[in-house]
C-alpha positions in Angstrom: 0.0 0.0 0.0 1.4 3.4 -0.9 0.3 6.6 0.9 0.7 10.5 0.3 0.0 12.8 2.2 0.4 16.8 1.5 -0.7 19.1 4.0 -0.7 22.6 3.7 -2.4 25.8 5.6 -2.6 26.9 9.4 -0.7 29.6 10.5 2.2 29.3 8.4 0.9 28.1 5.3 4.3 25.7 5.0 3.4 22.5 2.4 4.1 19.1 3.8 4.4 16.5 1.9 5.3 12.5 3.2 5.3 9.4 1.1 5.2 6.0 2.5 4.7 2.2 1.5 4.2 -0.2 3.6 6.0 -2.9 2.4 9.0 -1.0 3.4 7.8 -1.8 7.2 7.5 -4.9 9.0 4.5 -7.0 8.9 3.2 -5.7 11.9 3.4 -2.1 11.2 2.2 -2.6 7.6 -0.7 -4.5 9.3 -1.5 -1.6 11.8 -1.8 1.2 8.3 -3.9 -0.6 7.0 -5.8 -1.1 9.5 -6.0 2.3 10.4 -7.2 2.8 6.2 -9.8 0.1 6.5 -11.0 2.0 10.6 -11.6 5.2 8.0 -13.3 3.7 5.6 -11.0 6.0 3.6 -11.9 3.9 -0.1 -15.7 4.8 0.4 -15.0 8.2 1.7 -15.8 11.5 -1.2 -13.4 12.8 -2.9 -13.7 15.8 -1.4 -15.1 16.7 2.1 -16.9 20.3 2.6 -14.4 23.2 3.6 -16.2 24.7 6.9 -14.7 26.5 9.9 -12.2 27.8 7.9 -9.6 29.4 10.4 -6.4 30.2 10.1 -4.8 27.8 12.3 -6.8 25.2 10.1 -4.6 22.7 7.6 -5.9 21.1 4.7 -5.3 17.3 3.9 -5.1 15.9 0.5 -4.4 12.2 0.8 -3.8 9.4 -1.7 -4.1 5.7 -1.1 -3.0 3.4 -3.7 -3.7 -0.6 -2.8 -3.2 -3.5 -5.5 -5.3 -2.3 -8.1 -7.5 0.9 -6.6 -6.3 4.1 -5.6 -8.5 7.0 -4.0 -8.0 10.0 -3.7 -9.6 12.5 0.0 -9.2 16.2 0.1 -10.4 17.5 3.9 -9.7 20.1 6.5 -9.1 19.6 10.0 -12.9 20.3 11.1 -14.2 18.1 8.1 -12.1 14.8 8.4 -13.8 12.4 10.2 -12.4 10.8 13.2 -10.7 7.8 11.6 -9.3 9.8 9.0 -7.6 12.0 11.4 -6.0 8.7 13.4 -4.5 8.0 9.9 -3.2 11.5 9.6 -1.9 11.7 12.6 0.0 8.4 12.3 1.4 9.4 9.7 2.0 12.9 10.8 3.9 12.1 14.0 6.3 10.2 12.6 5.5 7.3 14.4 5.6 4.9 11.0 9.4 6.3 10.2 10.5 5.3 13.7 9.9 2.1 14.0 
């Protein structure tokens, strides 16, 4: 499964931008992503969620899941991601994937 992420806005409008597969983890990590994909429902979710409560603290999320022969494509804020969404960002966002 290969995953990008690109997040951009809040207060400094700096562009983030992380790739990751997770056959370059172990099982057990790999296991845990997708996981996390499959808690989101992330391949049934809309391409793009409504932008509300625009602030400027607030980042925006465009994030691409590609898996065997699909690949889907979410654009969201951080008041319009639903919860399981955000575990996945946040995973991913923290680092905790590279440091294991």
């Amino acid at each position: 499964m290969r995953i990008q992420l690109i997040r951009s806005g809040g207060f400094s409008k700096e562009k983030r931008v992380v790739n990751l597969d997770t056959s370059d983890y172990s099982s057990w990590v790999a296991e845990d992503i997708k996981g996390l994909v499959n808690g989101s429902d992330f391949f049934n979710l809309p391409e793009s969620l409504p932008k509300v409560d625009w602030t400027k603290d607030t980042f925006e999320y465009r994030i691409t899941i590609t898996e065997e022969s699909r690949s889907h494509t979410v654009e969201a804020t951080t008041s319009t991601a639903p919860e399981g969404l955000l575990r996945l960002i946040r995973r991913i966002e923290q680092g905790v994937v590279t440091s294991i």
